[in-house]
VEXVEXZA-421821 format. One record per residue (C-alpha): residue in one letter; z, y, x negated. Coordinates in pm, whole numbers, plus 50000, padded with zeros to 5 digits. Example, Ala and Ser with C-alpha at 12.3 -4.5 7.8 and 13.67 -1.06 7.14 Angstrom:
REM residues 2
A507804955048770S507144989448633
//
This chain:
REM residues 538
X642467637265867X644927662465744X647957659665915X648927628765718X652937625865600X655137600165409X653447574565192X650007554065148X647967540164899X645377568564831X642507545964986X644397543965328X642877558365627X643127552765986X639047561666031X637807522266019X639937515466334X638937550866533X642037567066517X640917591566284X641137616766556X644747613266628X647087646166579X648827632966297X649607603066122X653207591765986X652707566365710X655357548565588X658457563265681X662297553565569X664537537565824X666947571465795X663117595465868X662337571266122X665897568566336X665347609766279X662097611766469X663117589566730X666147605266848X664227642866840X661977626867022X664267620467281X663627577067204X667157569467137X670587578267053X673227565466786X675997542066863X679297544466660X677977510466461X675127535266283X672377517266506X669957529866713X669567525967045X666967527867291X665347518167567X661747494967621X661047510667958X659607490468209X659457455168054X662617442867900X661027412267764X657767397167700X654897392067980X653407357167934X651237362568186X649667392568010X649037378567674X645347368967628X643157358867328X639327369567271X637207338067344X634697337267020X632997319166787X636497308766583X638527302666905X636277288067160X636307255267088X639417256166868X642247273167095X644177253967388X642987275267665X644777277068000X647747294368125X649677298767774X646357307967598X644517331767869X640697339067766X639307373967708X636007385167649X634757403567352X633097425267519X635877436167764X638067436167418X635787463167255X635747481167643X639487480767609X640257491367219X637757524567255X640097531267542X643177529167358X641817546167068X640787574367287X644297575967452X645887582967108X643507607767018X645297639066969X648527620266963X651137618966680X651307577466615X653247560866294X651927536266058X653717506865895X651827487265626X653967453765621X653467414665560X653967379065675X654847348165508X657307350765189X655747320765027X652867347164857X650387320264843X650367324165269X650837361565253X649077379765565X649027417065472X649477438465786X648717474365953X650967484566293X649937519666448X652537526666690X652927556466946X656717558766853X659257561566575X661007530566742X658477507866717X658327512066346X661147509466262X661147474066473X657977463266221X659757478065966X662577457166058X660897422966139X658437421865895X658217418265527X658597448365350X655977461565037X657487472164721X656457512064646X653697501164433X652477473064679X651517502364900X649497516064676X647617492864657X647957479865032X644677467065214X645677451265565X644027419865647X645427422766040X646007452766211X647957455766531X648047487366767X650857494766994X650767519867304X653367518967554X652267550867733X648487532767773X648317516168090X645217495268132X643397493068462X642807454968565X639527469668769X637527479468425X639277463868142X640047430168228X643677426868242X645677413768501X647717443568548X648607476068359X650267457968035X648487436067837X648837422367496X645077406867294X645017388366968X641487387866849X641067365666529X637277378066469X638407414766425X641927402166317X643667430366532X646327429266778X646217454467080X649147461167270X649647487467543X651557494967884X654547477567758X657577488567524X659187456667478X658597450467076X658607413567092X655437416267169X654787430966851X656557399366665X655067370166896X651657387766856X651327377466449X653507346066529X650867336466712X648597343966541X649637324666228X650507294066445X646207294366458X645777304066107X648437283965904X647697249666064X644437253966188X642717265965836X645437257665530X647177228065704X650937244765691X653317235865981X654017267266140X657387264466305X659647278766575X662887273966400X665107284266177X666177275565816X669137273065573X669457259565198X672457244865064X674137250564743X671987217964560X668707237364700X668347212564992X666677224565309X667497219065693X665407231266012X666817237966339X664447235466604X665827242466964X665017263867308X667437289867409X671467278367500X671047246067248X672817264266964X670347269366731X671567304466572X674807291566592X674787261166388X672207272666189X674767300866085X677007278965826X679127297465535X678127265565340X674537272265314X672047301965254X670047319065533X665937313965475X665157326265828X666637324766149X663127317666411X659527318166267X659017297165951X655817274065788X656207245665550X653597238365313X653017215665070X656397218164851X658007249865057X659857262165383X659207298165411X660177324865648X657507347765813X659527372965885X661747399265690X664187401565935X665847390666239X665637398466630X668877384466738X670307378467127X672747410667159X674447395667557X678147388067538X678667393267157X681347391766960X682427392966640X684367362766659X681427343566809X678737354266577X680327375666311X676757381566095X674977395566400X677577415366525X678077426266143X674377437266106X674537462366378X674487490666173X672347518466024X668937508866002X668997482266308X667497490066641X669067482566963X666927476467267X668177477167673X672017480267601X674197499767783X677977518867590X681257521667754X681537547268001X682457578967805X681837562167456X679367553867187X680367519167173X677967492667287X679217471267589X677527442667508X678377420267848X676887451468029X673727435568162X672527464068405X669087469868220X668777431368135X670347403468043X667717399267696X669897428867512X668117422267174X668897436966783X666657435366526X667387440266142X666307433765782X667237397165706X669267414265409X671857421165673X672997391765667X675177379665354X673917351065309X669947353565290X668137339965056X665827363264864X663057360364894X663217336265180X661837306265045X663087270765031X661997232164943X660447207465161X663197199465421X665387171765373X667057171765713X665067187566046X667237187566370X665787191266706X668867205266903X668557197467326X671327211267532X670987180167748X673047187368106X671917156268235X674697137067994X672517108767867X671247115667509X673377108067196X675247136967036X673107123166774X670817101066712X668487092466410X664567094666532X661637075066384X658077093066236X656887080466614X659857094166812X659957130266610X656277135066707X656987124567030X660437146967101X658887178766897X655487177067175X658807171867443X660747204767317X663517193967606X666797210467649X667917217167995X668707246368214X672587247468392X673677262568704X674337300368707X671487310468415X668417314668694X668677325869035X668217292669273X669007273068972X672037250269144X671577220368964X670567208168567X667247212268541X665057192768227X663087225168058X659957213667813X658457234367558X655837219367360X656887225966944X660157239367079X657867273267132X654847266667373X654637301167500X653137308967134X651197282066981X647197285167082X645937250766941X646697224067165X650467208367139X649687177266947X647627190966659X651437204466523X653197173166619X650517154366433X650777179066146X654987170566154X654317134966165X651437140465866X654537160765676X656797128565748X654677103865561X654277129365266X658067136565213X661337116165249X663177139565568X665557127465825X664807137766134X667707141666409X668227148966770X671517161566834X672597168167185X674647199367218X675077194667597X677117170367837X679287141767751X680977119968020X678887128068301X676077153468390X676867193268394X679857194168673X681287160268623X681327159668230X682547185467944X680557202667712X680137184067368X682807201367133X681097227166846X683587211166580X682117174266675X678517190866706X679347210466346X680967176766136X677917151866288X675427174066093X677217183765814X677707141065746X673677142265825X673227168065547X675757152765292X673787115465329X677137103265501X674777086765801X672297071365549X674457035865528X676197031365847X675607009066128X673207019766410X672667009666783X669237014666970X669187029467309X667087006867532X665627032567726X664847061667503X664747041067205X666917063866980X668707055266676X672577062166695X675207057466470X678117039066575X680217056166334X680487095266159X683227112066013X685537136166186X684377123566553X685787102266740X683657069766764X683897065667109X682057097767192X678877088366985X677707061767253X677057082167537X676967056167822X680537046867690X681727081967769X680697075668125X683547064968383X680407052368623X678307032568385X676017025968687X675677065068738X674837065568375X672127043968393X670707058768713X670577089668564X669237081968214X666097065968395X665687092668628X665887120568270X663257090368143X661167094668368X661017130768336X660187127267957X657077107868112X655917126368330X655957162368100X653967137467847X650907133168108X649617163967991X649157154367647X648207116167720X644627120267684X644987136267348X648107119867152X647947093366949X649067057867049X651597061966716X653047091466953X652917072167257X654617043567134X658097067467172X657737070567513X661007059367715X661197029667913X662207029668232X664807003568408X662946983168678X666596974868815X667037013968883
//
């Protein structure tokens, strides 16, 4: 192909995926060429920050639904089919891909030879075509970044291909409607077309290294992020959206490894990603200085809308949606580590934003309870964040991150409990949510209480004291920590009604229980040996 600009190693070519017909090919390009062809392209515009923005068109988030994986010889017996893992044929794959390649035929795409996994032992070397100079610059972004003579020498061991303007049609190709997003792990590519949103980009290869890491080199692969403190001790924060994780996670004492998609192997935490794709609605930069900070040159902006008359991002405007995202190189941030590596974890906290007011702030689990509570993923949805959501509602997401992981549920809590035995880590549940009563009744648990609760975790501070065991849930809780008051730390002692309490603790038991059915036939009895016990009196 002639009509080939930017950089490549000389070998590179775009033939052995049948795009060699496409009108030109961009390989490579800088952040500042890249931000150039999208706004002449009529993609974006700049923002006084220095970022660009843009818009995903039609979806402003990912499509669940639409996500399917080819049913082969490596998955068929191996993958957790159903709803969250949707089958596709091979055949209807290949159908599909000659489709897409033809679409881009004659088209200008861009190329962005990038990796996965900064431990280089786990390194997943990676191709992504894209139709536009936004999507790039998102893998350019996200992903790890080759050094100049990496490229050179760059062979891709995935390849993903993303086409927003290619609408599938569900009659001949398989999909359920026009967007779709494939993983096959035979051809190791990743198709994606019909759809702008470039999450679906990211989720794609965290997917599929939540089937390659665990399922053929035994690493944890983990929806969570990671910091390092000053003595090289690493923490994990696992936790669903509204429990706090970027927030807590975000401490001036410790180093940034990675703030969502990590593995731990034998002797390391490491991120997968080279940057970060951060929640852009109602910030500030006295909430979350760092993000706010990295809007800048270089990061992309996706579905926000600027003060009338201005180039300055309204970021509580949520006209287009309320998942405003920004995504930027981890090197944004002050703090990261480099590369973005760490030690076997010391400390892993599952955070629950429980609005249901029963669990501890926080509470010390056992090998058997962390299996159990990681396969739970529970934090708890409030009034006023859904439409006909009026009430708490108890939320489960299996490995705090269901809606990615295509082996079934308890092969990573298994792996956790495996890691456990191996290495000497705490494992906490801290409840970010409800104290004195249930979301309406009670207050929100206090950051600064949340904030000194795991910094004593962290600094050993919990190791000696004296504990008390919840008799329903089991959990571990200290009956003392410093710089919170003692009285908040039982929660059933925060209650005015301790009747109430109880009611409702059995009633969020027996929720725990009945989420669990699903993975009865499967767990182990070590695992089911943490489930709650319910009150006969209630």
């Amino acid at each position: 192909m002639e009509n080939e600009l930017g950089f490549k190693a000389p070998h590179a070519t775009l033939s052995a995926i049948g795009l060699s017909n496409v009108a030109a090919a961009y390989w490579n390009l800088s952040p500042a060429e890249l931000v150039e062809e999208a706004i002449c392209r009529g993609e974006g515009h700049l923002v006084d920050s220095g970022a660009l923005s843009i818009d995903t068109g039609e979806f402003t988030g990912r499509s669940p639904k639409d996500r399917f994986i080819v049913c082969d010889d490596i998955t068929e017996d191996a993958v957790w089919w159903g709803d969250i893992n949707i089958k596709f044929e091979p055949t209807k794959f290949d159908h599909l891909l000659h489709r897409l390649q033809a679409y881009l035929g004659g088209k200008e795409v861009f190329v962005r030879d990038a990796y996965a996994c900064a431990d280089q032992n786990y390194r997943l070397n990676i191709r992504v075509v894209t139709e536009t100079a936004y999507q790039s610059l998102f893998a350019n972004n996200l992903f790890l970044r080759p050094t100049k003579e990496e490229i050179e020498k760059f062979d891709p061991e995935w390849t993903i291909i993303a086409a927003p303007g290619f609408k599938a049609d569900p009659e001949i190709d398989g999909t359920r409607q026009h967007n779709f997003a494939v993983l096959n792990f035979t051809r190791k590519m990743i198709i994606i077309g019909g759809t702008g949103y470039t999450g679906e980009i990211k989720k794609g290869i965290f997917s599929a290294l939540n089937f390659i890491l665990p399922h053929q080199k035994q690493v944890l692969s983990m929806h969570c992020s990671a910091n390092i403190g000053k003595d090289g001790d690493t923490a994990i924060f696992f936790g669903l959206s509204g429990t706090g994780k970027t927030t807590l996670s975000a401490d001036p004492e410790r180093a940034l490894i990675g703030d969502d998609e990590h593995g731990w192997a034998g002797d390391t935490v490491f991120n997968f990603e080279g940057g970060c794709y951060a929640k852009c609605v109602d910030l500030t930069a006295e909430k979350e200085p760092q993000i706010y900070n990295a809007i800048k040159f270089g990061s992309l902006l996706e579905n926000t809308r600027c003060f009338a008359g201005t180039s300055t991002v309204d970021f509580s405007n949520i006209e287009v949606t309320e998942n405003t995202r920004v995504s930027y190189p981890i090197d944004y941030i002050d703090n990261a580590v480099k590369p973005s590596v760490g030690s076997t974890p010391r400390n892993i906290f599952f955070l629950t934003a429980d609005a249901f007011g029963v669990l501890p702030p926080i509470s010390k689990l056992s090998k058997s309870q962390a299996m159990f509570h990681f396969i739970s993923g529970y934090t708890a949805k409030v009034a006023g964040t859904e439409a006909g959501v009026t009430e708490p509602q108890a939320t489960f997401s299996a490995g705090f991150g269901k809606a990615f992981l295509p082996l079934h549920p308890t092969r990573y809590a298994d792996l956790l409990g495996k890691k456990m035995d191996e290495h000497n880590v705490n494992v906490w549940l801290i409840n970010t949510g409800w104290t004195g009563g249930p979301y309406g009744i009670g207050s929100r648990m206090k950051l600064s209480y949340t904030r000194a609760m795991i910094t004593a975790a962290l600094k050993g501070e919990l190791n000696n004291v004296e504990y008390i065991t919840d008799t329903i849930f089991g959990l571990h809780t200290p009956v003392s920590c410093p710089n919170v008051p003692s009285e908040v730390l039982n929660p059933r002692n925060t209650w005015e009604n301790k009747e109430a309490y109880d009611q409702k603790a059995n009633d969020l038991a027996n929720r725990f229980i009945k989420n669990f059915e699903q993975f009865a036939d499967v767990a182990s009895n070590e695992m089911k040996e943490a489930l709650p016990v319910v009150s006969v009196q209630v």
